[in-house]
C-alpha positions as CSV (number, residue, x, y, z in Angstrom):
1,X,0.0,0.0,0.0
2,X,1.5,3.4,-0.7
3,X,0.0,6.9,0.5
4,X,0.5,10.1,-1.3
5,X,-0.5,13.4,0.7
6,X,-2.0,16.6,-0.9
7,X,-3.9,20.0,-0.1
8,X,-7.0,17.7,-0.6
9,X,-6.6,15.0,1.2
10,X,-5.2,11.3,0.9
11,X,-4.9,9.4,-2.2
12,X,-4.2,5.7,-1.3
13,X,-3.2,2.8,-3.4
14,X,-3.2,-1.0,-2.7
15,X,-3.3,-4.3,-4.2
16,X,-4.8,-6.1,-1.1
17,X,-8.2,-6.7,-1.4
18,X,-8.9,-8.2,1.7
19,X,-11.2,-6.6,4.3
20,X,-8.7,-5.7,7.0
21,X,-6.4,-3.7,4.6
22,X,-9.7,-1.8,3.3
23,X,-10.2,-1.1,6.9
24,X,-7.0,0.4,7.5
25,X,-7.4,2.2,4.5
26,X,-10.3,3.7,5.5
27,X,-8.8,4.7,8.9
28,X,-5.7,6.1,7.4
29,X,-7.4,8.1,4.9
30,X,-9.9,9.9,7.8
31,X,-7.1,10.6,10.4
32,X,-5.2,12.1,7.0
33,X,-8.0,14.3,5.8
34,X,-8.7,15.1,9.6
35,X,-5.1,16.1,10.1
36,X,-3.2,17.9,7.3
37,X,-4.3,21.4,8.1
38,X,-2.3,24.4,8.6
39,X,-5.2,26.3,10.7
40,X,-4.4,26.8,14.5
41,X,-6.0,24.0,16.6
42,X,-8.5,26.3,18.4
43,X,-8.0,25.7,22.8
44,X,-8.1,27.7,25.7
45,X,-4.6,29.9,25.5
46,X,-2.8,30.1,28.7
47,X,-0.5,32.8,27.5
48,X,-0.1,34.6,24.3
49,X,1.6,32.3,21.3
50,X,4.2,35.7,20.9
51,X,5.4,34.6,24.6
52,X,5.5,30.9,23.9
53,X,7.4,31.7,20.6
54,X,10.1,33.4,22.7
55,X,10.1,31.2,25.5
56,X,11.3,28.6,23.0
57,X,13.6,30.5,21.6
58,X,15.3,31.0,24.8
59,X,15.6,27.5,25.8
60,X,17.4,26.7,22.9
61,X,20.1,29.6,23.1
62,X,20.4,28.5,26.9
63,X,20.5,25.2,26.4
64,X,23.6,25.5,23.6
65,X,25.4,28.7,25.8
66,X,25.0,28.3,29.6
67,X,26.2,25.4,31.5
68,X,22.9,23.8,32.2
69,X,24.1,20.1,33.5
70,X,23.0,18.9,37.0
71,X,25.6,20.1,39.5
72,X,26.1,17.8,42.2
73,X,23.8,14.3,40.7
74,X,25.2,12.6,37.6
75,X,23.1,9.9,35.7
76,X,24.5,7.1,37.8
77,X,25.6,5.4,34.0
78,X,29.2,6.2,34.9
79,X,29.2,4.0,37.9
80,X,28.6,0.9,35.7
81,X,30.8,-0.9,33.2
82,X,30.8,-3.9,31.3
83,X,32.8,-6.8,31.8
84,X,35.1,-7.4,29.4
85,X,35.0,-10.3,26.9
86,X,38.9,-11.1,25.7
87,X,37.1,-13.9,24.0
88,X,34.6,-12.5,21.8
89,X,34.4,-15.3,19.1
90,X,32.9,-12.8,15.9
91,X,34.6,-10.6,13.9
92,X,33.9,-6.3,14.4
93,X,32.1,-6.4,10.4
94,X,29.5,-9.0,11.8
95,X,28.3,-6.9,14.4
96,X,24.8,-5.9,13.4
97,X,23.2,-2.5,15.3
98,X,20.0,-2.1,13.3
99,X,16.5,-2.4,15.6
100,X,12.4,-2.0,15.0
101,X,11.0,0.5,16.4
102,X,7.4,1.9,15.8
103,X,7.8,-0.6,13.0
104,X,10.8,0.7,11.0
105,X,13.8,0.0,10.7
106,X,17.2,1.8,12.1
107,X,20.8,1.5,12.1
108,X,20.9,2.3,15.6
109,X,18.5,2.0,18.8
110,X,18.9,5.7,19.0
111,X,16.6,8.8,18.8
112,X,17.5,12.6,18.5
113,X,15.4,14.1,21.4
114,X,14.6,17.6,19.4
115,X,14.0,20.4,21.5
116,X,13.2,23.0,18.7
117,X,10.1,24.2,17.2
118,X,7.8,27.4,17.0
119,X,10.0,29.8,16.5
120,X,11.4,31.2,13.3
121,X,15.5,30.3,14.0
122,X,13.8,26.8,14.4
123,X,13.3,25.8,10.7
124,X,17.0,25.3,9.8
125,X,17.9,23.3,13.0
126,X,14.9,21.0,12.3
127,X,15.3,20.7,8.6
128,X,18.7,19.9,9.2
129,X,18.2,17.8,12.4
130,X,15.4,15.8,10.0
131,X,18.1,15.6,7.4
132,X,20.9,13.8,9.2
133,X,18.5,11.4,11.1
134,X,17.3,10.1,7.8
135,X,20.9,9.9,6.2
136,X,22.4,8.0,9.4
137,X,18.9,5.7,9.8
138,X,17.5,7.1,13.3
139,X,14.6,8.1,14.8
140,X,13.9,12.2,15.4
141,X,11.7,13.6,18.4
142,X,9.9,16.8,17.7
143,X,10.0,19.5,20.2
144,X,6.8,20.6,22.2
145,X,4.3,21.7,19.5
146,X,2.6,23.7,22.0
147,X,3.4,26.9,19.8
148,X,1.4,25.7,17.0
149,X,-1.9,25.5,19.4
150,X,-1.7,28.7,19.4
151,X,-1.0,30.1,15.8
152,X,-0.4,28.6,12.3
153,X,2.7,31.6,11.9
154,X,5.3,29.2,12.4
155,X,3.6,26.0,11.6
156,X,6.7,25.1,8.9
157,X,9.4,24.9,11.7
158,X,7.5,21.1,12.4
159,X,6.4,20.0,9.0
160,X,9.2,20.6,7.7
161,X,11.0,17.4,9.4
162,X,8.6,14.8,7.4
163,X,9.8,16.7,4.1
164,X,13.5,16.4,5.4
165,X,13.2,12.8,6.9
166,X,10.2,10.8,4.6
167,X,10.7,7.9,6.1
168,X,12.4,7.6,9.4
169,X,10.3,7.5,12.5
170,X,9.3,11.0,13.7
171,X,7.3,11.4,17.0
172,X,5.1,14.7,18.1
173,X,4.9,15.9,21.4
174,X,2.9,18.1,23.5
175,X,2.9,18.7,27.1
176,X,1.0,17.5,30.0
177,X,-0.7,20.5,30.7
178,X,-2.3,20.6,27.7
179,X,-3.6,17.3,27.5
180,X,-5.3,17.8,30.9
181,X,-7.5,20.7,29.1
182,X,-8.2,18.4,26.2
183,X,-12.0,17.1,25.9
184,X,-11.4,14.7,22.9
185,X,-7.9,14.1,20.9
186,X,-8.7,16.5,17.3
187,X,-6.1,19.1,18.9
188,X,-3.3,15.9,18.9
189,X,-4.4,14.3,15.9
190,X,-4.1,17.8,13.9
191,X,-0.5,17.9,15.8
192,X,0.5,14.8,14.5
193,X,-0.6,15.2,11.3
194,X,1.8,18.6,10.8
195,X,4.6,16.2,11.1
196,X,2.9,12.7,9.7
197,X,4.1,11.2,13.6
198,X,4.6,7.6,13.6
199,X,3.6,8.1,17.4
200,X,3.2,11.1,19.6
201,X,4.6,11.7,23.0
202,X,3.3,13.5,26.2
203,X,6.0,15.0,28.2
204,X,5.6,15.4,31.7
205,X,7.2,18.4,33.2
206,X,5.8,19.4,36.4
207,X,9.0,20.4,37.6
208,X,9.5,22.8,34.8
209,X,5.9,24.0,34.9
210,X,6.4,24.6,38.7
211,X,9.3,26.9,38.5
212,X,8.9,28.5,34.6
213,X,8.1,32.2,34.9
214,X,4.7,31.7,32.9
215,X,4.3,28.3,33.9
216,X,1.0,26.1,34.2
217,X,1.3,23.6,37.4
218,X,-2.2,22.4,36.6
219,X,-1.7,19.0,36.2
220,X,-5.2,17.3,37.6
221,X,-6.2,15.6,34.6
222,X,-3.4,14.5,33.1
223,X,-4.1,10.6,33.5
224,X,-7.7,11.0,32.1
225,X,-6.4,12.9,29.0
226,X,-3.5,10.2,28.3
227,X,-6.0,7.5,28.9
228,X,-8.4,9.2,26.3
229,X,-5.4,9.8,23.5
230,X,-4.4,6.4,23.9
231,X,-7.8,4.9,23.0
232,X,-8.4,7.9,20.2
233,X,-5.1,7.9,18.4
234,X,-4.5,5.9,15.0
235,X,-0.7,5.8,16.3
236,X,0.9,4.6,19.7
237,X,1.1,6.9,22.1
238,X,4.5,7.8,24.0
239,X,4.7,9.2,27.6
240,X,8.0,10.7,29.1
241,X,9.7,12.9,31.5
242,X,12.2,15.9,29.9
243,X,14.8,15.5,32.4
244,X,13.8,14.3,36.3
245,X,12.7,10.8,35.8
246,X,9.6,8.2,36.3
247,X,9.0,6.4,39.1
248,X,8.1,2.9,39.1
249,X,4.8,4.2,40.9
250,X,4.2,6.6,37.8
251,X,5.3,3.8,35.3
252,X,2.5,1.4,36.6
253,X,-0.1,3.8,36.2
254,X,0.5,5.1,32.9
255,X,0.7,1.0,31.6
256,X,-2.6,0.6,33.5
257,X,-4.1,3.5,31.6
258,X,-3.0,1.7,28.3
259,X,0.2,3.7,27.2
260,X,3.1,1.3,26.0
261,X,5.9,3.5,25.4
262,X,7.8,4.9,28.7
263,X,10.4,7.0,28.1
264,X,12.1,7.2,31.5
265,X,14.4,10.8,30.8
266,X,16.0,10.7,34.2
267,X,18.3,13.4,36.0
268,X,21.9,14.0,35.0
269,X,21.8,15.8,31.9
270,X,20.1,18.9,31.2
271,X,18.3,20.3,34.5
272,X,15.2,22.2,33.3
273,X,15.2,23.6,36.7
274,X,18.4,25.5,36.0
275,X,17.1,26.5,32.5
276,X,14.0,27.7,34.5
277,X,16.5,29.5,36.9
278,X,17.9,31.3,34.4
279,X,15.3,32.9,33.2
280,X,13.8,33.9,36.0
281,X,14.7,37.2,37.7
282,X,14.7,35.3,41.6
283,X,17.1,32.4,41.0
284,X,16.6,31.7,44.5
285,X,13.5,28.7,44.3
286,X,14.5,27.3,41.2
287,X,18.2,27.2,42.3
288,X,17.4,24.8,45.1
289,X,15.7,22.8,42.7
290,X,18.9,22.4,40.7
291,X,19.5,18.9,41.3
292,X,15.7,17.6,41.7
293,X,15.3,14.4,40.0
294,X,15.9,10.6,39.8
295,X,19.4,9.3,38.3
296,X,18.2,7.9,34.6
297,X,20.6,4.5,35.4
298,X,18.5,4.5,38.3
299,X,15.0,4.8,36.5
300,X,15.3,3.1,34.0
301,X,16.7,-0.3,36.2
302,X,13.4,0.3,37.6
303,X,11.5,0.5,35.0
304,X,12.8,-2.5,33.6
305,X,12.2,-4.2,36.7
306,X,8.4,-3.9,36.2
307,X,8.9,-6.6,33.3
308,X,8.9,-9.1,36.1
309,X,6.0,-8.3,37.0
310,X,4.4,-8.9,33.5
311,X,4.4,-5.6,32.9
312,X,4.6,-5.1,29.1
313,X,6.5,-1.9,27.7
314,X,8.9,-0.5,25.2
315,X,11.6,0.9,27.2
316,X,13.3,4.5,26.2
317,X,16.5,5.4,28.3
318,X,17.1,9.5,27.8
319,X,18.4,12.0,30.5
320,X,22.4,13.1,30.0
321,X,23.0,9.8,27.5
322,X,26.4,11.5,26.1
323,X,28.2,8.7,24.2
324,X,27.6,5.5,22.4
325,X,28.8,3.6,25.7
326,X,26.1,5.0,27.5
327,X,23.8,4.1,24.8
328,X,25.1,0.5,25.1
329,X,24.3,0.5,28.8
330,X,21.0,2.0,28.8
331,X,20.1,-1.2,26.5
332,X,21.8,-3.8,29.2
333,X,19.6,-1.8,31.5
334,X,17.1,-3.0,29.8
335,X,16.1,-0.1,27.5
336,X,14.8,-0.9,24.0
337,X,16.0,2.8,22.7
338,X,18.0,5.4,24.0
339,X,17.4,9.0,23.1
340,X,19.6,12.3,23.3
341,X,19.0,15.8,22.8
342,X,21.1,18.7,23.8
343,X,24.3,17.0,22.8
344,X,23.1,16.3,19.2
345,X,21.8,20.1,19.4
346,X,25.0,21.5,20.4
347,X,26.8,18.8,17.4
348,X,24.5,20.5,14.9
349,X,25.6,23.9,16.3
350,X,29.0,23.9,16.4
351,X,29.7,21.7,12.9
352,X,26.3,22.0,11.0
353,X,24.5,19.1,9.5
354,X,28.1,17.7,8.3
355,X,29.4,17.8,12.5
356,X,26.3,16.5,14.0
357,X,26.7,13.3,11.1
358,X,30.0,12.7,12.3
359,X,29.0,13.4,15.9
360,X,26.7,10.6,15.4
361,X,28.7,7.8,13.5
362,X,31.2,8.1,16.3
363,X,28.4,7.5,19.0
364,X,27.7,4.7,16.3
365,X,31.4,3.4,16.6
366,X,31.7,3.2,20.2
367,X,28.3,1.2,20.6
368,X,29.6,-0.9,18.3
369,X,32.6,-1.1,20.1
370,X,30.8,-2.0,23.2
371,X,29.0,-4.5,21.2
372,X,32.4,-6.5,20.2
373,X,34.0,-6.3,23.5
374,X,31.1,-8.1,24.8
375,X,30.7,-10.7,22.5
376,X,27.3,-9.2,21.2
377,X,26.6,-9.5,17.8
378,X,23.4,-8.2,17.7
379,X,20.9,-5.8,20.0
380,X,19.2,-8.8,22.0
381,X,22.7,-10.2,22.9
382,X,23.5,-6.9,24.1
383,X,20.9,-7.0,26.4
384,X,22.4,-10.3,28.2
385,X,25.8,-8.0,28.6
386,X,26.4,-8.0,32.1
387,X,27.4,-4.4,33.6
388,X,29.6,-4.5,37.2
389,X,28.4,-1.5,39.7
390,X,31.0,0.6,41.9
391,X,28.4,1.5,44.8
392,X,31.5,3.8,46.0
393,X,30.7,6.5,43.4
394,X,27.9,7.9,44.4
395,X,25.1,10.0,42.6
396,X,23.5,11.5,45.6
């Protein structure tokens, strides 16, 4: 079946007959024709879309000029190594890296965790962001669409990633707050339509919400409205943190309302609470929230945990992942993916689309590096690679 996308619509071929292919047709073609549209999704503003366009614009220049990192808690990766296998019986060119995921196929289990969007500076970096992921085979995170909720002005900062990146795995996102407001999914479904999402994320940031200038802690709801999405939406339905983790608590309850992606993004990277803290005139109460947040090594062995408990889920590690080794131990961890932003941001800033390619393939070398030295010739004997902990090192 093939799908071409105009002003007017969807214009779908097949050569199945059958009646469950007709179906999906069908279904495909609606959620299309519902989607592509580059009006505003009309809902309740909570700020003016001029302050939201700014707001993003500022993250990003923070993100890639202010030292932004967790000050005192590290990810609790670097306390962990492998053991090493002198007797790796393969050869390096048989190592094979490439995984499913939201039925596609990569090169690496890796995702580029975009945090742009909405604002006019954003159109290069996600063009070019779109452009590499699709060369290099990985998957590419949108940044919160929240900004085109509001207005249709800067609408082409998103879709331009599905006309870089036709057929890599893309995911929208959107923020918790919103979805609490939302009575039905239309606003998500247009969302994910401006991008053609494979699936669509819900990011949880009450930390952020709590301490951002114009922020919105109103977070009653949120369950309910990711409970509804995941029974409305045509595509799976991802839920993560941006930076101070999941609990297993948290975990259980999103699986029991239905959502089958976790993406754990635990502390040690990026602090959102400094970001906050820096743009906020009293750095006082946002300063002492620094360091809020559970370790990601330690979230996601929690997560994966749950598994014993016949808990069901498709594991994403993100939250300071800054290297190709700590890719490799995020999926001995028991991750399915692992997923990086501001260090592919800053790649892309510093060297273009030419240093964030080679950025990559050397994150690509050393997980296949890992992958040798551990006798792991492909992702699911990775995931048998045992990992030693030094207890001594602690991540507070």
């Amino acid at each position: 079946m093939s799908i071409k996308v105009g002003k007017q619509g969807a214009i779908i071929k097949a050569t199945c007959p059958c009646a469950h292919c007709l179906i999906l047709r069908v279904q495909i073609a609606i959620f299309l024709r519902n989607s592509f549209s580059t009006s505003p999704v009309r809902m309740p503003r909570r700020s003016p879309a001029h302050r939201t366009t700014s707001r993003k614009k500022q993250h990003v220049e923070i993100t890639l000029t202010k030292d932004v990192r967790f000050r005192g808690k590290t990810t609790g990766l670097e306390r962990l190594e492998f053991v090493h296998n002198a007797l790796p019986e393969l050869n390096f060119d048989e190592i094979d890296t490439r995984t499913l995921f939201l039925g596609k196929e990569l090169s690496l289990p890796l995702m580029v965790s975009c945090m742009t969007g909405g604002y006019a500076g954003a159109l290069n970096i996600n063009r070019d962001l779109a452009a590499v992921c699709e060369s290099v085979r990985i998957c590419l995170g949108i940044g919160s669409q929240r900004q085109a909720l509001e207005e249709s002005r800067y609408h082409r900062t998103f879709s331009v990633v599905r006309e870089a990146a036709p057929t890599i795995p893309i995911v929208g996102n959107i923020g918790a707050a919103e979805v609490a407001r939302m009575k039905d999914a239309s606003a998500v479904l247009r969302l994910a339509g401006l991008v053609r999402a494979d699936a669509f994320a819900v990011h949880l940031n009450p930390l952020q919400e709590f301490l951002q200038p114009e922020g919105n802690p109103a977070f009653r709801g949120v369950l309910e409205g990711i409970g509804m999405l995941v029974r409305s939406l045509p595509i799976p339905l991802i839920v993560k943190e941006i930076g101070a983790g999941l609990s297993p608590d948290v975990i259980r309850r999103l699986l029991d309302a239905g959502v089958r992606i976790i993406d754990v993004a635990g502390a040690g990277g990026t602090s959102w609470a400094g970001v906050e803290a820096l743009r906020r005139t009293d750095t006082g109460l946002a300063g002492r929230f620094w360091d809020w947040g559970i370790p990601t090594a330690r979230a996601l062995a929690d997560a994966a945990s749950l598994r014993s408990e016949g808990r069901q889920m498709t594991l994403i590690a993100s939250g300071g992942i800054s290297s190709g080794l700590d890719a490799a131990k995020c999926i001995a961890l028991g991750a399915d993916m692992a997923a990086s932003a501001r260090p592919m941001l800053a790649a892309l800033h510093r060297g273009g689309k030419k240093g964030l390619r080679v950025h990559i393939e050397e994150w690509s070398k050393e997980f296949r590096g890992t992958m040798f030295l551990t006798g792991s010739a492909r992702i699911t004997d990775l995931r048998s690679a045992k990992l030693v902990s030094y207890p001594d090192r602690d991540t507070r």
